[in-house]
C-alpha positions in Angstrom: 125.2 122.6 74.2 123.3 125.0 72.0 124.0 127.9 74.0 125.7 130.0 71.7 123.0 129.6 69.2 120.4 130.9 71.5 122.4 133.8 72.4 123.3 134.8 68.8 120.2 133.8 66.9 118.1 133.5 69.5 117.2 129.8 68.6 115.1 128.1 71.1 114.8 124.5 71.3 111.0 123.1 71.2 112.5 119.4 71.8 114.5 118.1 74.5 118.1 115.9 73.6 116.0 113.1 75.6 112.8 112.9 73.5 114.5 113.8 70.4 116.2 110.6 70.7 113.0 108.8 71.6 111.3 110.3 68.5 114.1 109.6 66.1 114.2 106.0 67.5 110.7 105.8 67.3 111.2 107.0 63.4 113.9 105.1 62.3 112.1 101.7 63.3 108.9 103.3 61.6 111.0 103.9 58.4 112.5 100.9 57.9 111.7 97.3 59.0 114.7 94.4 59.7 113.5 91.2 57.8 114.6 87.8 58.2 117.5 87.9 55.7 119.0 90.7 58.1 118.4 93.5 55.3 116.8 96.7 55.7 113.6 97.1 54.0 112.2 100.6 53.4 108.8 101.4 55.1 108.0 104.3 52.6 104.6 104.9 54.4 106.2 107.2 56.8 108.6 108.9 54.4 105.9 109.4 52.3 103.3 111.4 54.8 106.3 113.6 55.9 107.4 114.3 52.4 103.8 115.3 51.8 103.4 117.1 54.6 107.0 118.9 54.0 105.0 119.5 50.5 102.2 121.4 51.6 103.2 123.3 54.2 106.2 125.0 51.5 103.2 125.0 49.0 100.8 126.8 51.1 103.6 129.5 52.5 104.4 130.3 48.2 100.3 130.5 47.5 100.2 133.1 50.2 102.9 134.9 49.4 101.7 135.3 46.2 98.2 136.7 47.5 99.8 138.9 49.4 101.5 139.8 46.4 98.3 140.0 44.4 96.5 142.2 47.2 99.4 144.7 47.2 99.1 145.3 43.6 95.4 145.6 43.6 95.4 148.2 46.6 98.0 150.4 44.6 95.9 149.7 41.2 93.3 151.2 43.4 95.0 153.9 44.1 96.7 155.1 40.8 93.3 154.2 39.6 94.1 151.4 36.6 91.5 148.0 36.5 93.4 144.8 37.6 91.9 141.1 38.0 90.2 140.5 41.3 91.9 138.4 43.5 89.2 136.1 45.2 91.5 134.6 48.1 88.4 132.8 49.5 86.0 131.5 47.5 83.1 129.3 48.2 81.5 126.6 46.3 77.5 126.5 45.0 76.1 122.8 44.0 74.4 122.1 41.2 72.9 118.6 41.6 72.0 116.3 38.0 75.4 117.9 36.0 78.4 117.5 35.3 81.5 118.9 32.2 81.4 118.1 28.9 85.5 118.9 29.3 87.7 119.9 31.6 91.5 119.6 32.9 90.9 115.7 34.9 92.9 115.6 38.0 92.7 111.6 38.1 90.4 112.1 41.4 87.1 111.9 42.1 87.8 113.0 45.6 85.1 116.6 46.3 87.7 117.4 49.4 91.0 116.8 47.2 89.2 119.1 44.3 88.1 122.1 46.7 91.6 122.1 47.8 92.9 122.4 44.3 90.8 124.9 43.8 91.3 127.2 46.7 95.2 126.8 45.5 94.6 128.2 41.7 93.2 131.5 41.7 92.4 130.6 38.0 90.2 127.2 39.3 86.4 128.8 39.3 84.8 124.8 39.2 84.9 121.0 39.9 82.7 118.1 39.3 81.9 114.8 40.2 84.4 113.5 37.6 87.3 114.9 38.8 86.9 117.9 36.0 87.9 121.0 36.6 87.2 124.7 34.8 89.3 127.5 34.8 86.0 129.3 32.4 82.6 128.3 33.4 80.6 128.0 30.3 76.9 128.8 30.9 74.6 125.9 32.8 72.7 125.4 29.3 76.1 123.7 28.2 76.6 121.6 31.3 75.4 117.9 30.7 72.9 116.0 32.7 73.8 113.0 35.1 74.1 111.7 38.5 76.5 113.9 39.3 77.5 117.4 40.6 78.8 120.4 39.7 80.5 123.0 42.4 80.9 126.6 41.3 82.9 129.5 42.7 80.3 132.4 44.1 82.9 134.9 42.4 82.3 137.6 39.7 84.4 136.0 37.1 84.7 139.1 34.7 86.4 141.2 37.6 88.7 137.7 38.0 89.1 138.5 34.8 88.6 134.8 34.0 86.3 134.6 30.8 87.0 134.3 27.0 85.1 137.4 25.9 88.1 138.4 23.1 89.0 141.4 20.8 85.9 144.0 21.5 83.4 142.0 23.2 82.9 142.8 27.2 82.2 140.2 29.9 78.9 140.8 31.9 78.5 139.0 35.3 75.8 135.9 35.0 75.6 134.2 38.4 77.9 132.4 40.3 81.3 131.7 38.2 79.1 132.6 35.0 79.4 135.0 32.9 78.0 136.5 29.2 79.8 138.0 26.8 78.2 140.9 25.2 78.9 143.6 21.9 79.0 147.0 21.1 76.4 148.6 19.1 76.2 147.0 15.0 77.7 144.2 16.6 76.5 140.4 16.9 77.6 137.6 19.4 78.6 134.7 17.2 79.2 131.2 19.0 79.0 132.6 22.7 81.8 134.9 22.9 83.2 136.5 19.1 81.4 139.8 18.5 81.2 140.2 14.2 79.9 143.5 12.8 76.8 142.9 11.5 75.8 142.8 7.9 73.5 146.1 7.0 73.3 146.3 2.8 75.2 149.3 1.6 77.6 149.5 4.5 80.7 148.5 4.3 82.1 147.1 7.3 85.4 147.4 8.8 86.6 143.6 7.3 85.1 144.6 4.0 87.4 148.4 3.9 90.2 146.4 5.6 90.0 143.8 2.4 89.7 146.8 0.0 93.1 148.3 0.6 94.4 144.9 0.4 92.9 144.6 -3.1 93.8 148.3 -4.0 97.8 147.4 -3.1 97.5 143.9 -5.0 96.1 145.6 -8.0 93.4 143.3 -7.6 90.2 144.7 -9.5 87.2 142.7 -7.4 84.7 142.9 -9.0 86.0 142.1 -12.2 87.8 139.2 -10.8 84.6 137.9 -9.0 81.9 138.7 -11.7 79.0 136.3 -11.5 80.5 133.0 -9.7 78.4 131.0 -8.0 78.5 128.9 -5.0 79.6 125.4 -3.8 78.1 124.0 -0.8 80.3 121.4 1.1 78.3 120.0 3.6 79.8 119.5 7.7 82.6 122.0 7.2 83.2 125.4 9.0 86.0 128.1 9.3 86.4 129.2 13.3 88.0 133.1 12.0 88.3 135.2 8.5 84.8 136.8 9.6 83.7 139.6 7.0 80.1 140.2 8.4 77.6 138.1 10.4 74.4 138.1 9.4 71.7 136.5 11.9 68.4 137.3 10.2 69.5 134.9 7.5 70.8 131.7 9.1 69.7 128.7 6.8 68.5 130.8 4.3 70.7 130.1 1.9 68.9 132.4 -0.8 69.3 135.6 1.6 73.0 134.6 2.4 74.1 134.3 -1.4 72.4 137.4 -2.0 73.8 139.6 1.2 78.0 137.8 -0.3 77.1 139.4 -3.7 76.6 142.2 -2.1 79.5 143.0 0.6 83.0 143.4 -0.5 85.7 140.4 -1.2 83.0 138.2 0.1 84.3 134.6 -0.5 81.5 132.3 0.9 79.4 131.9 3.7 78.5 129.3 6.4 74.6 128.8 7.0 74.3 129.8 10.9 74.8 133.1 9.5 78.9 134.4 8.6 80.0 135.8 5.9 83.7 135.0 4.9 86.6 137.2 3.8 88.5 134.3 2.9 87.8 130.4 2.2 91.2 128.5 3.0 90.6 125.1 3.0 93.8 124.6 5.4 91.6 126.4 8.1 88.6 123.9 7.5 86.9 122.6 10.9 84.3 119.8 10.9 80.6 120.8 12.0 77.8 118.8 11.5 75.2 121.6 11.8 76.4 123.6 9.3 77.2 123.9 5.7 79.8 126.2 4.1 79.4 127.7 0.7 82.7 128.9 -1.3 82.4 130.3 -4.2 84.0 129.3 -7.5 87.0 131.7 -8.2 90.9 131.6 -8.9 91.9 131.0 -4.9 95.0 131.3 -6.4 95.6 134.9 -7.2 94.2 136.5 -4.2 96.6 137.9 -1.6 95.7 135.9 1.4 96.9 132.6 -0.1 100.4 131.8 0.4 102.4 128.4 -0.4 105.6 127.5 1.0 108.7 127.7 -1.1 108.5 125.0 -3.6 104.8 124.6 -3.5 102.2 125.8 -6.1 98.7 126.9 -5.7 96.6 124.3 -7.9 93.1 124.2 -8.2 91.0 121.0 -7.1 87.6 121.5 -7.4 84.9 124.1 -7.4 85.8 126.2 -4.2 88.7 124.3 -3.6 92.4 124.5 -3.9 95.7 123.0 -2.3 99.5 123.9 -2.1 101.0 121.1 -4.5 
């Protein structure tokens, strides 16, 4: 008798008590299966599909509360006029046939329908391929590597997703489909696809180098006297990702031009050859890259403000350019 729940929260039964017993019957023989030692086996089969389905009904119902969410707070960023990340709630894929990612998180499927569903779920998901990759930033399709495979991308303006890695003062400018460029302000240069440098001009001092010269001015640290004429040290396949002093594009490889333009800017440590002048050479920070050479010139690393051992350690020269925390 479920009359009293009808009438005080108005409950309404979709399932008569005789096929409710049916269907449970029909279940419980489904779920588990009597074998010939008279012990109950689990059939997880059945178990399985409802917990799954149980899964990603609850799944789907938090995704769209959470665009709702999203769409509210876009309508009143809107209106109080304040930029916010786009919320694509629908998004549809473009194919790009012969390619696939050189990295990417790997879902362990290779299944297209199982990856467009991912991606529908992950507002941060703009791509998939063949391999069961998939890109929350869509490098451009120059980067993408050539097979048998396919690549799907997201027809959505990634820079209003705010979903790009255009840092610090560089801007993100739309470039197709789930593409994007990043680009710098004036006396600026793009280095590596998406860190804007200021841009070596002789007798300028750029922000880095005035930034460097208070540092010096509070250490007591008189530059060029501590510099004077030391030359350079090339160690071949090695590169620094940061500590960026100017970039200087007109003179990658020329190693000639580079030395001359480090003599030249302020508490200018070394350079790499695809162009970047360095404010500091820590060989902690070293990164391995065949394509370039860094240069480091020969001075006492260990007196400058920017090197710092931990307690118990001492700064101890190696080798030309080089130092260590001993």
């Amino acid at each position: 008798d479920i009359s009293l729940s009808e009438t005080f929260l108005t409950y309404s039964a979709l399932t008569t008590i005789e096929e409710g017993i049916i269907k449970f019957t029909q279940w419980f023989k489904d779920f588990k299966t009597y074998n010939s030692k008279s012990s109950f086996v689990p059939d997880h089969s059945l178990s399985d599909k409802v917990a799954k389905d149980h899964f990603n009904y609850k799944n789907k119902a938090v995704v769209d509360r959470i665009h709702n969410l999203r769409e509210k707070y876009e309508e009143y960023a809107e209106k109080n006029h304040f930029e916010v990340s786009k919320l694509y709630r629908e998004k549809r894929f473009t194919e790009y046939r012969g390619y696939t990612f050189s990295s990417g998180a790997n879902q362990k499927t290779k299944n297209s329908q199982h990856l467009h569903e991912l991606c529908m779920i992950f507002d941060e998901c703009m791509a998939y391929d063949s391999n069961g990759l998939i890109r929350g930033i869509v490098q451009p399709q120059s980067t993408w590597r050539r097979t048998s495979g396919s690549v799907f991308v997201a027809d959505v303006d990634v820079c209003k997703a705010g979903v790009h890695n255009c840092f610090g003062n560089s801007t993100c400018k739309y470039a197709g489909p789930g593409q994007f460029e990043c680009a710098c302000p004036e006396g600026w240069g793009l280095y590596h696809t998406h860190d804007c440098v200021e841009l070596y001009r002789e007798g300028h001092k750029s922000q880095a180098e005035i930034k460097e010269e208070i540092a010096d001015k509070i250490d007591g640290l008189d530059w060029n006297k501590f510099v004077g004429n030391a030359d350079f040290y090339p160690f071949k396949g090695k590169t620094l990702k940061e500590d960026f002093l100017v970039y200087y594009p007109e003179a990658k490889g020329n190693v000639a031009m580079l030395k001359e333009a480090c003599r030249k800017s302020y508490h200018c440590l070394g350079f790499t050859t695809d162009g970047a002048l360095r404010s500091s050479i820590d060989v902690r920070k070293w990164k391995d890259d065949s394509s370039v050479t860094l240069y480091a010139r020969d001075v006492d690393y260990c007196s400058l403000h920017e090197v710092k051992c931990k307690s118990g350690q001492r700064c101890r020269r190696q080798s030309p350019g080089k130092y260590a925390c001993l």
